[in-house]
C-alpha positions as CSV (number, residue, x, y, z in Angstrom):
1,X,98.9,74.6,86.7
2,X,100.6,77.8,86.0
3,X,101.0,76.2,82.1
4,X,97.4,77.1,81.6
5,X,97.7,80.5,82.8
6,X,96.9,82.1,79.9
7,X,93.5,80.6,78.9
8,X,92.3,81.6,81.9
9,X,93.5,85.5,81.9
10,X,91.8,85.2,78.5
11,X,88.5,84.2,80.6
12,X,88.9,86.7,83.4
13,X,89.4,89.4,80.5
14,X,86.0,88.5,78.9
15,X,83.9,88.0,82.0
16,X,80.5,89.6,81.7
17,X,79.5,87.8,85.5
18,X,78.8,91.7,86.8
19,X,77.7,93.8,83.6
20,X,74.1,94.2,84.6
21,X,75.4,95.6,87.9
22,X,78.0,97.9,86.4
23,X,77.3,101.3,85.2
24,X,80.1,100.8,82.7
25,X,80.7,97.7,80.2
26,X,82.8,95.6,82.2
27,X,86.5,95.7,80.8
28,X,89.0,93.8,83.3
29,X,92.3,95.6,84.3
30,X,95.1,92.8,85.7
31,X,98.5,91.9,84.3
32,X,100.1,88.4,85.3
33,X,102.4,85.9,84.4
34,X,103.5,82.3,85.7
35,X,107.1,84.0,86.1
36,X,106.1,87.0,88.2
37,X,108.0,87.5,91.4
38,X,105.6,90.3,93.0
39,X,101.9,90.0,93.5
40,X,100.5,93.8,93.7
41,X,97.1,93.3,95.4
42,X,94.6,96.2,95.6
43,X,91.2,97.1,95.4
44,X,89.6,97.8,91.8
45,X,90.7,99.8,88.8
46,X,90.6,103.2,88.9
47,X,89.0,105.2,85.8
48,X,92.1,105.9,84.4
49,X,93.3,101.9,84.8
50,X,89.5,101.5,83.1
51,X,89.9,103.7,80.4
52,X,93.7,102.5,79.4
53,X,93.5,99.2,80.1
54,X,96.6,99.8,82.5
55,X,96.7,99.0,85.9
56,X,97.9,101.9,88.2
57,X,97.8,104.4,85.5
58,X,97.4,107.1,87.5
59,X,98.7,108.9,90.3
60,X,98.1,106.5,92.7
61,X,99.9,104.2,90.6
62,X,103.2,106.9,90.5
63,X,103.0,106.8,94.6
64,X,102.8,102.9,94.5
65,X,105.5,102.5,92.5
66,X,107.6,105.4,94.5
67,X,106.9,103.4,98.1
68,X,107.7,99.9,96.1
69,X,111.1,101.6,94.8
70,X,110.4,100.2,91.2
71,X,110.8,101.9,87.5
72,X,107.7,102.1,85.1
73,X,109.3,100.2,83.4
74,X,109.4,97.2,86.1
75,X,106.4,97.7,87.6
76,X,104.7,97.3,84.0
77,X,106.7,93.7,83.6
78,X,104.3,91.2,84.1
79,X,106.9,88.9,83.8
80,X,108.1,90.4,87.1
81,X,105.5,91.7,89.2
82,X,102.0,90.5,88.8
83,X,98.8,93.3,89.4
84,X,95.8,91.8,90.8
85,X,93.1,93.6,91.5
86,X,90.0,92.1,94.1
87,X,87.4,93.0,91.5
88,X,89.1,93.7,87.6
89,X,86.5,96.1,86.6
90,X,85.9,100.0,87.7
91,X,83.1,99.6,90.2
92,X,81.7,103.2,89.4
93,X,82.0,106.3,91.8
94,X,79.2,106.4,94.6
95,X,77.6,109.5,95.9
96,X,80.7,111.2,96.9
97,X,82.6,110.5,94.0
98,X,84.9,107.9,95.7
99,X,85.3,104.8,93.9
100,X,82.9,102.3,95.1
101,X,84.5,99.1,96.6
102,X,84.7,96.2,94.4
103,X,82.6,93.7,93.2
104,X,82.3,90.5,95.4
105,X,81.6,87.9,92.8
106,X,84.8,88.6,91.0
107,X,86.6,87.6,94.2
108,X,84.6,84.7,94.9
109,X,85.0,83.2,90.5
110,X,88.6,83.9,89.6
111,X,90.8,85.1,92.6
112,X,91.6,81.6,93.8
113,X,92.1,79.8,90.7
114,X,94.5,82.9,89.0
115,X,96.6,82.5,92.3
116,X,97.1,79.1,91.8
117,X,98.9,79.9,88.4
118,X,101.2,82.7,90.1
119,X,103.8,79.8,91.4
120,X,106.8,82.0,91.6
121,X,105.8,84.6,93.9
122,X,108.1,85.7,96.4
123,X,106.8,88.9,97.8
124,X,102.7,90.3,98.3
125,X,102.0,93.6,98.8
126,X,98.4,94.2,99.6
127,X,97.0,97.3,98.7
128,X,94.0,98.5,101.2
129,X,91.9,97.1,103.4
130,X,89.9,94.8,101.3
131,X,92.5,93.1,99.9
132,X,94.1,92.9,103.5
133,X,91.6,91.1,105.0
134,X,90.7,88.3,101.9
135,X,94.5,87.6,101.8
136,X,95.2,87.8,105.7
137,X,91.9,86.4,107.1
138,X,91.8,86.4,110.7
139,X,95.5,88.1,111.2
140,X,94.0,91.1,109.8
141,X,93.3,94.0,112.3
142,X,90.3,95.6,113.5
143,X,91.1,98.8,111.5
144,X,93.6,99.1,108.4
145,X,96.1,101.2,110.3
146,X,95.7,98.2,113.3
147,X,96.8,96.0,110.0
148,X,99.5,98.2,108.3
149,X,100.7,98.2,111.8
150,X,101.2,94.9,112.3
151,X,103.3,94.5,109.4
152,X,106.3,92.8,111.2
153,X,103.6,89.7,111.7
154,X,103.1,89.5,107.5
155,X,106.9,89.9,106.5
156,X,107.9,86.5,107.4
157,X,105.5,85.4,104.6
158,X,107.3,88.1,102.5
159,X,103.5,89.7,102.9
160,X,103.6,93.9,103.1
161,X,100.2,95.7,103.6
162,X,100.0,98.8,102.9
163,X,97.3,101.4,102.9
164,X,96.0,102.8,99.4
165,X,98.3,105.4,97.6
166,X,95.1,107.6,96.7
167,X,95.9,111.0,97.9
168,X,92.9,110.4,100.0
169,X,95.6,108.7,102.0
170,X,97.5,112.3,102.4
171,X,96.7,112.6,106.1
172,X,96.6,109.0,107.2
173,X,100.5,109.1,105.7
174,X,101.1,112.3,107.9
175,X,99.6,111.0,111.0
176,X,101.7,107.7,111.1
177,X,104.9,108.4,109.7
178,X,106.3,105.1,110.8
179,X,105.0,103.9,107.6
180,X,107.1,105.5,105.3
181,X,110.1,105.6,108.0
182,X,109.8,101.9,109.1
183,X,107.8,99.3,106.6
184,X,109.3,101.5,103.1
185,X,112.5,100.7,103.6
186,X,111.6,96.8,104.3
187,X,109.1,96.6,101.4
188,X,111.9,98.3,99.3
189,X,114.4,95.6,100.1
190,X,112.0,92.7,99.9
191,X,111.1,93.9,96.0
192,X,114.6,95.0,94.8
193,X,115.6,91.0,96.2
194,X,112.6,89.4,94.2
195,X,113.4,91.1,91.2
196,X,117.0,90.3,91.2
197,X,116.1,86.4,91.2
């Protein structure tokens, strides 16, 4: 199935299923490719990601890529590591200025079939809470730290969670520094494996 890969990116990227419920034109922000070893799976585009067209294109994208242990330059090989989001389009801030979660239907139309097409995936690294619990189901914990904490139970799938790299995340990092002394160092060695295949 992967052979038809690119017909349906070229569906996803002109998908209009959520414009009257967008505050923005919808513009989908994913890269993939039948070859890719690493499946990054987060949330939604950020505005920056939105604006550029670039997935991680933006700070949060610089931490990612520091706790993944990968160059721009890698990380931006969708030949190499696939980026795909729950929902492809910015959802729009809410009332605090956060960005609002994603939209639901893009899940539930595309998510499923683009996996399908991802064949060569050796290593997941899910990005949040959201993504954690469509990819984990009932393994996923109670709270995303219960999850993120659990991540000896995912790596025998080659599966890493990890929690968003928004610098919302500042104090969550400081107040469970196992994350950066225990599951980096694993997530490290997983990636720099896949991407020597």
């Amino acid at each position: 199935m992967s052979d038809d890969l690119q017909p349906y990116l070229d569906q996803i990227r002109a998908c209009q299923l959520c414009a009257s419920d967008m505050s923005r034109a919808p513009h989908p922000v994913l890269q993939a490719s039948a070859s890719a070893r690493i499946l990054v799976a987060g949330q939604a585009p950020g505005n920056l990601a939105d604006v550029t067209g670039i997935p991680f294109n933006d700070p949060s994208g610089k931490r990612l890529r520091e706790w993944m242990g990968v160059t721009d330059e890698e990380f931006y090989d969708a030949s190499r590591v696939a980026v795909v989001p729950m929902g492809f389009c910015f959802p729009g801030y809410d009332s605090r200025g956060a960005d609002r979660p994603p939209m639901v239907r893009c899940a539930e139309t595309w998510r499923a079939g683009l996996l399908e097409r991802l064949p060569d995936i050796r290593v997941t690294v899910l990005v949040g809470a959201i993504a954690q619990k469509w990819h984990l189901g009932p393994r996923v914990g109670k709270t995303l730290t219960e999850t993120v904490g659990k991540w000896q139970d995912y790596t025998s799938d080659q599966v890493f969670t990890t929690p968003h790299p928004s610098w919302r995340n500042t104090a969550w990092l400081k107040r469970n520094p196992w994350f950066e002394a225990e599951v980096l160092p694993e997530l490290r060695h997983a990636v720099r494996a896949a991407l020597a295949l």
